[in-house]
N, C-alpha and C positions, 0 to 999 in steps of 0.2 A: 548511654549509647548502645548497650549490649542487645538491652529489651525495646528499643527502638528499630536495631539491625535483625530481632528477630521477629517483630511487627513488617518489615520487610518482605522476611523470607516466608513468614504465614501466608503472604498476599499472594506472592507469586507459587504455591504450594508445592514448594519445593520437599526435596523427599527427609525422611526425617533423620536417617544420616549424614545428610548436607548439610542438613542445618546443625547437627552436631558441631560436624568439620569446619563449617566456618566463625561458631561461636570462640569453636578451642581455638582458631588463627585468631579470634581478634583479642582473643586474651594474651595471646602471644608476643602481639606486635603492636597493641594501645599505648605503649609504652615507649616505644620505638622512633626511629625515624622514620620507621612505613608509616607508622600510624601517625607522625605528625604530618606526613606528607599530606595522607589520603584524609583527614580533619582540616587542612587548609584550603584543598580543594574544595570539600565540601561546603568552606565557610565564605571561598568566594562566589562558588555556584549560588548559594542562598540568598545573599547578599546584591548580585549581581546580574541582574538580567543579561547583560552581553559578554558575559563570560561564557566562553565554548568547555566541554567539561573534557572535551579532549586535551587540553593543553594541561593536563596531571596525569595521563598516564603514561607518561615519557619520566618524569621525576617519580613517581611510583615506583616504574622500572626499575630505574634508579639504585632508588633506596633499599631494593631487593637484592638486585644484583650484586652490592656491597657486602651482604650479607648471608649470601649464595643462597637466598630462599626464592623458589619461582614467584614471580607477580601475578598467576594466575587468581589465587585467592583474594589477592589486595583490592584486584581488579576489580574483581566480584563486589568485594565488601565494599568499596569505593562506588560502585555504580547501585547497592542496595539504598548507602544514603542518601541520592539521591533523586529516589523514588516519588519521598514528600515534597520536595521544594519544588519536582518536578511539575507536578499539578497547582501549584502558584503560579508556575508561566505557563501554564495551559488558560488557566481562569485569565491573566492577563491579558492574552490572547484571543480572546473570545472561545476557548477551545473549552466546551460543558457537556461534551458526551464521557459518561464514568464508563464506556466503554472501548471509546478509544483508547481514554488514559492504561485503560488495562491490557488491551489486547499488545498498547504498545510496550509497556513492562514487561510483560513477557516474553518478551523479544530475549531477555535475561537467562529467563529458566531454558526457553530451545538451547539456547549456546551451553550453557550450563553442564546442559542434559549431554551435548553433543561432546564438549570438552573432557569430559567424566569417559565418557566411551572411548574417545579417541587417547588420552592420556592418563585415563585412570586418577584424575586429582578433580578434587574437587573444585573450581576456580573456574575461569574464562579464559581461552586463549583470544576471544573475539572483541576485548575490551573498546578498542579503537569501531570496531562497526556497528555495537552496541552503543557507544554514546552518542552516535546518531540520533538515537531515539531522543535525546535528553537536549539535545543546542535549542528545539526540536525542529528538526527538518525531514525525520524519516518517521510514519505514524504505522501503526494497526490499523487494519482498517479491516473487521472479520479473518477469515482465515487469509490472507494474503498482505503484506505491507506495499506502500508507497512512500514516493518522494518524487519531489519537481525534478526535472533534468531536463536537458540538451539530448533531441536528439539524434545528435551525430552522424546523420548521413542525411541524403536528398532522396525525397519519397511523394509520388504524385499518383491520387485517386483517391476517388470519393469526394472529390470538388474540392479540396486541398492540392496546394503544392506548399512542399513542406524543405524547408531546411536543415542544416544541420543543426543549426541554432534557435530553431522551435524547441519551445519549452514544451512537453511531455511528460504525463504520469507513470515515473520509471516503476515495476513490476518487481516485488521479491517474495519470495515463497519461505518461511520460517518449514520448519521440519517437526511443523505442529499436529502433524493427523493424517490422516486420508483425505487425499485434494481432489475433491468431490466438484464436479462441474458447476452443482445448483449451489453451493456456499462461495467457489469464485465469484459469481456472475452476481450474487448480492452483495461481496466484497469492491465491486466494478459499480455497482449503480449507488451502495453508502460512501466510495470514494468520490465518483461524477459529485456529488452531493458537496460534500467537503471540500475541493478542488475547483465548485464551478463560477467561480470569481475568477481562474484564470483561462476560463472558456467561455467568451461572448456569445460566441456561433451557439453555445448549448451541447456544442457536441465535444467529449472528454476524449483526448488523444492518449491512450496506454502502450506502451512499449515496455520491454521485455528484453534481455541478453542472458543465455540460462544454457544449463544442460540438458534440459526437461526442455529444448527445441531443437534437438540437435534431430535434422531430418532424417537421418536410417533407422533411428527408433523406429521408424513405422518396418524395417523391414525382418526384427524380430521383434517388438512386443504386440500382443496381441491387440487388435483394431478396439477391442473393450475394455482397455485399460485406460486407467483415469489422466495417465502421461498424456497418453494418444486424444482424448478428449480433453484434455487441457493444451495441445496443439494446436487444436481445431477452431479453439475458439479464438486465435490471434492469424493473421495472414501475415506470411513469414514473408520476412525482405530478406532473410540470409540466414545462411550455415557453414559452419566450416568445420575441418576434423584434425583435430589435434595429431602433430609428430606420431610416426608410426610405431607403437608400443609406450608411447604416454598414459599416464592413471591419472591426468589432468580432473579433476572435481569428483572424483570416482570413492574420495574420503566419503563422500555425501552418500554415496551409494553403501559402501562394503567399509565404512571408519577405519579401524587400526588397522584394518587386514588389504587396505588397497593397496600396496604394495607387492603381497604376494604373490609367485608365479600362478598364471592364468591357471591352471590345475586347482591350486588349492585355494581360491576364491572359495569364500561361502557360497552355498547356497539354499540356504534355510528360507529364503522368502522368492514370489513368484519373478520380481525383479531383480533380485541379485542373480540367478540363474540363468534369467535371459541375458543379462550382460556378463557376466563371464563366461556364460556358451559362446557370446560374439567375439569377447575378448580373443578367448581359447582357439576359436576359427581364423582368428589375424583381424578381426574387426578395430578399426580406429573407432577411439571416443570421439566426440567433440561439443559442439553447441548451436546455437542459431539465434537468431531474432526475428521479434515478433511484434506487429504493430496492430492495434484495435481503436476501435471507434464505438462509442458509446453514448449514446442519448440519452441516459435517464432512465431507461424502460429496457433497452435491448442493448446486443451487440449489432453493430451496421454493419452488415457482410454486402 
């Protein structure tokens, strides 16, 4: 299992003292009730097409918590095995892009990367949003992910009228790169693709709920920032702005340090400095939504 869990960690190229960190945990707790935990799950996920892989990282917990070791790590190594079985219910599925399978693995190492930052351990605090990936109901699809959704509100143009209960390709952004307009809009027409069994009309309904649409962005980041132009490309049905002095998803922004007074906010990059100038001026955070339409070839404006 050891050199199987680091067949894993090679795929997802993780950094080479992660992969230390989490060889010396599985040495640690193979032995254990973690590790029998996270081995039965694994033996049902394999086993078991309709097994959800969420329903082990509650007992994982678990078995940590008995033993005052955080689950962050177990998580991890729990969700690396499985990576392989994963791509059997893809094949089963008719799902034969090696680049789905991959783009949606890696869903693993963002959280990873982010968890490292935010808490300094190497492990996952995102266990539960990451096995999303694996039921599978939430994919990669280039640099942006999807999943079917509801959604959730009444919305009429462009020769739809739409309910709350229309199904929609809900929008998520991993915190993989530079979110470049021309890799969304190929991320928008390989999903249309993937998705278009549950669009007769031809035309892919995208939605969105994010902080990357919270509408005053436009009033301090600059009009050519890739935020602003990734706004652009959805027609926003709403915004709202979180309680006055909230760091509501601003981890996303400034990680360990969102919580600092507006003052001592980083700002080492050209976005954290715009938002905590806004902060620092009395600026609320918040978010928006965002609804697209897509043919195949374009976005429908």
């Amino acid at each position: 299992m050891k050199n199987y869990l680091k067949e894993a960690m090679l795929l997802l190229e993780l950094p080479e003292d992660g992969i230390e960190a989490f060889l010396k945990e599985w040495d640690e707790i193979k032995d254990t009730k973690i590790g029998e935990v996270i081995l039965e799950g694994y033996e049902k996920y394999k086993s078991d097409d309709s097994y959800n892989p969420r329903n082990n990282l509650d007992p994982i917990s678990d078995a940590c918590r008995e033993v005052g070791r955080s689950h962050y790590p177990a998580d991890a190594l729990y969700l690396f095995m499985l990576t392989a079985p994963l791509k059997e219910r893809y094949k089963k599925l008719g799902i034969l892009s090696e680049d789905i399978y991959l783009d949606s693995i890696m869903d693993i190492k963002w959280k990873l990367l982010k968890t490292h930052n935010m808490d300094g351990i190497w492990g996952t605090s995102f266990g539960h949003w990451s096995a999303g990936f694996f039921i599978p109901r939430t994919f990669g699809i280039g640099r942006l992910q999807f999943e079917l959704h509801h959604l959730g509100m009444n919305y009429a143009g462009h020769g739809f009228d739409l309910t709350p209960d229309t199904v929609v390709i809900n929008t998520h952004i991993p915190a993989s790169g530079p979110l470049l307009p021309e890799l969304c809009i190929d991320s928008f027409k390989r999903a249309h693709e993937f998705f278009r069994d549950k669009f007769p009309s031809g035309i892919s309904i995208f939605m969105i709920e994010s902080w990357l649409m919270f509408l005053k962005q436009r009033e301090f980041l600059p009009s050519k920032s890739n935020i602003i132009k990734f706004m652009d490309l959805f027609e926003q049905m709403a915004t709202y702005e979180c309680d006055p002095g909230s760091r509501d998803e601003m981890w996303r922004i400034f990680g360990k340090d969102a919580g600092l007074p507006a003052e001592q906010l980083p700002r080492d990059t050209g976005l954290r400095r715009a938002y905590a100038d806004w902060i620092q001026k009395g600026g609320n955070v918040g978010g928006g939504y965002g609804i697209l339409f897509f043919d195949g070839e374009k976005i429908i404006k």
